[in-house]
C-alpha positions in Angstrom: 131.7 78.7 74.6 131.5 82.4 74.2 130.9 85.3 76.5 127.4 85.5 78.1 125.8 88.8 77.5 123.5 89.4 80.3 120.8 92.8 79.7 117.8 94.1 81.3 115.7 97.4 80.0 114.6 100.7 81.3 111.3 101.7 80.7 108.8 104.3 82.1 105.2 103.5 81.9 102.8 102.3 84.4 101.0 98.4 84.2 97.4 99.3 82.6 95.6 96.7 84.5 96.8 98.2 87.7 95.9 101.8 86.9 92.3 100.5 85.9 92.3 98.7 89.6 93.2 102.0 90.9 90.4 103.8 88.9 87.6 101.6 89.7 88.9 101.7 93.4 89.0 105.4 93.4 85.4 105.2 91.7 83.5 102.8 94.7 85.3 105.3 97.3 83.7 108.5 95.2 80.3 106.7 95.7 80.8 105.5 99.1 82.0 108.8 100.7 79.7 110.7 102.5 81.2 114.3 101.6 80.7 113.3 97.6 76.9 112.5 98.2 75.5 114.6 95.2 78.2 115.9 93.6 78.7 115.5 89.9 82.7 114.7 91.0 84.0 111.5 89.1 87.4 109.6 87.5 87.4 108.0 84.1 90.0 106.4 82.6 90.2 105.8 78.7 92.6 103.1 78.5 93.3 102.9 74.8 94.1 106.5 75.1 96.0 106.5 78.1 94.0 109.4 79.8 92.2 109.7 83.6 89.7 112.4 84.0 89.4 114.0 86.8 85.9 116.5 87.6 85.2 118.2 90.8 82.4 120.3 92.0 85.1 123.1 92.9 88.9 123.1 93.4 88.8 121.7 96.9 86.8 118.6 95.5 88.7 118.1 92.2 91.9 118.2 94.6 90.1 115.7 96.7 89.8 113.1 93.6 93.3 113.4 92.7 94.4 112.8 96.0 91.7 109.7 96.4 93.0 108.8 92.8 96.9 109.3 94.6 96.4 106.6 97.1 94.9 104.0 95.1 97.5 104.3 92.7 100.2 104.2 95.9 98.6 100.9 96.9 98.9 99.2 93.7 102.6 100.1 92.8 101.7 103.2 90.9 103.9 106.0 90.9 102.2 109.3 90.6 105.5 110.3 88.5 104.0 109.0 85.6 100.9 110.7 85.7 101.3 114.8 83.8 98.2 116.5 85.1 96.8 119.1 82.7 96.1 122.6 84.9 92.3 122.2 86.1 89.3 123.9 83.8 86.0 125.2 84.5 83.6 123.0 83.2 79.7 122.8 82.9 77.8 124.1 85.7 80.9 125.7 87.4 82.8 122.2 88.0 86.5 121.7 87.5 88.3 118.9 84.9 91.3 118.3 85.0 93.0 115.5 82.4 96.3 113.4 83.8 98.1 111.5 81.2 99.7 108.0 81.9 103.6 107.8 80.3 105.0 105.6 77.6 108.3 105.4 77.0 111.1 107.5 78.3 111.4 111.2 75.8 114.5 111.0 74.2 116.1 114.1 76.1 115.7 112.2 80.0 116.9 108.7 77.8 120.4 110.7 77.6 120.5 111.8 80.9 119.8 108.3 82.3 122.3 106.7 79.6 125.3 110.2 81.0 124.2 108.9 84.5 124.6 105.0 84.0 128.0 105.8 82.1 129.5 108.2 84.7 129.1 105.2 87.3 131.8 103.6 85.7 131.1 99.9 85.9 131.5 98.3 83.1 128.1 98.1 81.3 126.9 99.4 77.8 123.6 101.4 78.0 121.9 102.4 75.0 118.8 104.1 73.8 116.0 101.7 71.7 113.2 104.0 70.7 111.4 104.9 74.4 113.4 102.6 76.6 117.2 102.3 77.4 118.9 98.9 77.0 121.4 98.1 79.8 124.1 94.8 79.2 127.3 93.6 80.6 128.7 90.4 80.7 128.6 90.4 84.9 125.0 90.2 86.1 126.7 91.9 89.4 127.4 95.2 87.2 123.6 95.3 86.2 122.8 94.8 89.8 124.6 97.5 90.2 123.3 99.9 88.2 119.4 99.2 89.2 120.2 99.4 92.7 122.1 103.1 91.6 119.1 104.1 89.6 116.8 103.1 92.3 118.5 105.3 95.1 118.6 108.4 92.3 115.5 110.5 92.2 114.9 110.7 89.1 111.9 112.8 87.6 110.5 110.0 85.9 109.4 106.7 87.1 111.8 103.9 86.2 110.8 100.3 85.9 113.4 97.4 85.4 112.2 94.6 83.4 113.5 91.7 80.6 116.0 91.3 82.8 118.2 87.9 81.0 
């Protein structure tokens, strides 16, 4: 019997289905909030594309979105680190828009850094890049431990998730 090669992969991108939860929450709190009667404020989310659209009446209001848009996400696991928010525009009729896209994949400049970071913990593991996500294997399951519970505690300017884990 040959040695067991054990692996899990790093990956940065959020679970769709929760950011739509998180969108249509943020949507009935919009329409139930007192303070957004009449305003033409709103959040869509184009999920093929990836994208959340943000509009405000002003900059106060479009900050008030994103920040209703913040803790929905919080509640469903969401990290607001893979969100990049586009700087706000003036819009029709004086509102603001402001665009936030949702992350796939790591970029292959922070995959190097996290593969440099995983290396200089020396444990014996093998890291290496696979198009947007970083495949982690070692042949003690106790080393890949290891290295999530390291990743976890590092903050990292990208949201990490863990997953295939074999």
């Amino acid at each position: 019997m040959g040695k067991e090669n054990f692996s899990f992969d790093i990956v940065s991108e959020a679970d769709l289905q929760e950011v739509d939860n998180a969108v249509n929450q943020a949507k009935k709190e919009l329409a139930q909030r007192f303070d957004f009667k009449g305003s033409k404020s709103s959040i869509d989310y184009n999920r093929t594309e990836k994208k959340i659209l943000l509009v405000g009446d002003d900059d106060f209001k479009l900050r008030s979105v994103k920040d209703i848009l913040a803790a929905k996400l919080a509640k469903r696991g969401v990290s607001m680190k893979l969100l990049t928010f586009s700087d706000p525009v003036h819009v029709f009729g004086g509102c603001f828009q402001q665009t936030a896209d949702l992350a796939a994949g790591i970029p292959h400049d922070r995959a190097k850094e996290l593969v440099k970071i995983i290396k200089g913990l020396d444990i014996k593991v093998q890291a290496q890049i696979e198009a947007e996500k970083i495949r982690v294997s070692s042949s003690k399951k106790d080393d890949l431990q290891a290295v999530i519970a390291h990743l976890r505690k590092t903050d990292f300017p990208l949201a990490l998730t863990f997953c295939n884990y074999r």
